[in-house]
C-alpha positions in Angstrom: 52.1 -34.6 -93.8 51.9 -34.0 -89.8 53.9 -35.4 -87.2 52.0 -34.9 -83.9 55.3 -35.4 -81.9 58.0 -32.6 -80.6 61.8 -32.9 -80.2 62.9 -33.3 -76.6 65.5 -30.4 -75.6 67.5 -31.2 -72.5 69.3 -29.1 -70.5 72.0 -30.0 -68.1 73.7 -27.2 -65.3 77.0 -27.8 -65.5 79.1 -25.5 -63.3 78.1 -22.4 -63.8 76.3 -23.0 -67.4 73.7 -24.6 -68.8 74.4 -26.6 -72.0 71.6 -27.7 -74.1 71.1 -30.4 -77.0 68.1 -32.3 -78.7 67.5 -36.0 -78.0 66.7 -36.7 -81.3 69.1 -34.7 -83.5 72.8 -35.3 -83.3 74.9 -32.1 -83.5 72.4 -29.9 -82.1 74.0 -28.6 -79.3 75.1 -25.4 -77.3 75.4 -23.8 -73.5 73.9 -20.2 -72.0 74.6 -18.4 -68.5 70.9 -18.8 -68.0 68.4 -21.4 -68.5 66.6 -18.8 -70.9 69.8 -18.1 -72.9 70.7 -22.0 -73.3 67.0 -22.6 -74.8 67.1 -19.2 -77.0 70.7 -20.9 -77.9 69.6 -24.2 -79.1 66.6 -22.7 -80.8 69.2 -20.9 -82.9 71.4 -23.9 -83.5 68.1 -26.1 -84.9 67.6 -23.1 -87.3 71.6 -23.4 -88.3 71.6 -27.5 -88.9 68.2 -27.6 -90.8 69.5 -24.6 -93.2 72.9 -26.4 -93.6 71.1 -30.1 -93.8 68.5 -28.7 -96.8 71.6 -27.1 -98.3 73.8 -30.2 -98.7 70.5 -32.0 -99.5 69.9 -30.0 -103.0 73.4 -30.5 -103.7 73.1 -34.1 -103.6 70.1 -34.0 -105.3 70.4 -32.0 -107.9 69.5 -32.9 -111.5 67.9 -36.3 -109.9 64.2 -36.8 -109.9 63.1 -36.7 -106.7 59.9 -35.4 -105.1 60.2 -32.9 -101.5 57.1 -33.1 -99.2 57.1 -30.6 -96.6 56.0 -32.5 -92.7 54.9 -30.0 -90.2 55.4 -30.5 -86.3 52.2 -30.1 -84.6 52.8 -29.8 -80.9 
Protein backbone atom coordinates (compact mmCIF):
# COMPACT_ATOMS: atom_id res chain seq x y z
CA UNK A 1 0.00 0.00 0.00
CA UNK A 2 1.20 3.73 -0.89
CA UNK A 3 0.59 6.79 0.81
CA UNK A 4 1.38 9.61 -1.66
CA UNK A 5 1.74 12.17 1.33
CA UNK A 6 5.03 13.20 3.44
CA UNK A 7 5.24 14.28 7.15
CA UNK A 8 5.58 17.95 7.70
CA UNK A 9 8.94 18.77 9.84
CA UNK A 10 8.97 22.23 11.35
CA UNK A 11 11.62 24.04 12.59
CA UNK A 12 11.50 26.84 14.89
CA UNK A 13 14.86 29.29 15.82
CA UNK A 14 14.67 29.68 19.17
CA UNK A 15 17.55 31.75 20.70
CA UNK A 16 20.37 30.47 19.45
CA UNK A 17 19.00 26.81 18.32
CA UNK A 18 16.88 25.46 16.21
CA UNK A 19 14.35 22.81 17.57
CA UNK A 20 12.58 20.57 15.30
CA UNK A 21 9.44 18.23 15.53
CA UNK A 22 6.86 16.46 13.09
CA UNK A 23 3.33 17.82 12.73
CA UNK A 24 1.97 14.64 12.55
CA UNK A 25 3.85 12.47 15.07
CA UNK A 26 3.74 13.26 18.73
CA UNK A 27 7.08 12.81 20.52
CA UNK A 28 9.10 13.32 17.61
CA UNK A 29 11.07 16.02 18.56
CA UNK A 30 14.70 17.52 19.05
CA UNK A 31 17.01 20.90 18.58
CA UNK A 32 20.63 21.52 16.53
CA UNK A 33 22.99 24.60 16.40
CA UNK A 34 22.29 24.69 12.78
CA UNK A 35 19.32 24.29 10.61
CA UNK A 36 21.28 21.21 9.00
CA UNK A 37 21.99 19.64 12.42
CA UNK A 38 18.21 20.06 13.72
CA UNK A 39 16.87 18.21 10.46
CA UNK A 40 19.83 15.44 10.56
CA UNK A 41 18.46 15.44 14.37
CA UNK A 42 14.95 14.79 13.81
CA UNK A 43 15.64 12.38 11.01
CA UNK A 44 17.39 10.41 13.70
CA UNK A 45 14.65 10.70 16.31
CA UNK A 46 11.81 9.31 13.46
CA UNK A 47 14.27 6.34 13.12
CA UNK A 48 14.28 5.93 17.20
CA UNK A 49 10.20 6.17 17.70
CA UNK A 50 9.40 3.89 14.70
CA UNK A 51 12.05 1.14 16.11
CA UNK A 52 10.62 1.61 19.61
CA UNK A 53 6.73 1.86 18.31
CA UNK A 54 7.25 -1.73 16.07
CA UNK A 55 8.97 -3.05 19.25
CA UNK A 56 6.16 -2.48 21.76
CA UNK A 57 3.82 -3.43 18.80
CA UNK A 58 5.10 -7.25 18.58
CA UNK A 59 4.92 -7.38 22.24
CA UNK A 60 1.37 -6.57 22.22
CA UNK A 61 0.77 -8.72 19.60
CA UNK A 62 2.33 -11.62 20.13
CA UNK A 63 0.65 -15.04 19.86
CA UNK A 64 -2.53 -13.05 18.33
CA UNK A 65 -3.52 -13.49 14.82
CA UNK A 66 -2.96 -10.58 13.14
CA UNK A 67 -1.83 -9.73 9.62
CA UNK A 68 1.27 -6.70 9.12
CA UNK A 69 1.08 -4.85 5.74
CA UNK A 70 4.00 -2.77 5.03
CA UNK A 71 2.75 1.16 3.44
CA UNK A 72 5.41 2.94 1.76
CA UNK A 73 5.67 6.91 1.71
CA UNK A 74 6.00 8.06 -1.83
CA UNK A 75 7.04 11.68 -1.87
Amino acid sequence: MDIHSGLTAVFELRGNDYIAYIEEIPGVNTQGATLEEARSNLKEALELIIEVRREIANEEQAGRNIVKEEIKMVA
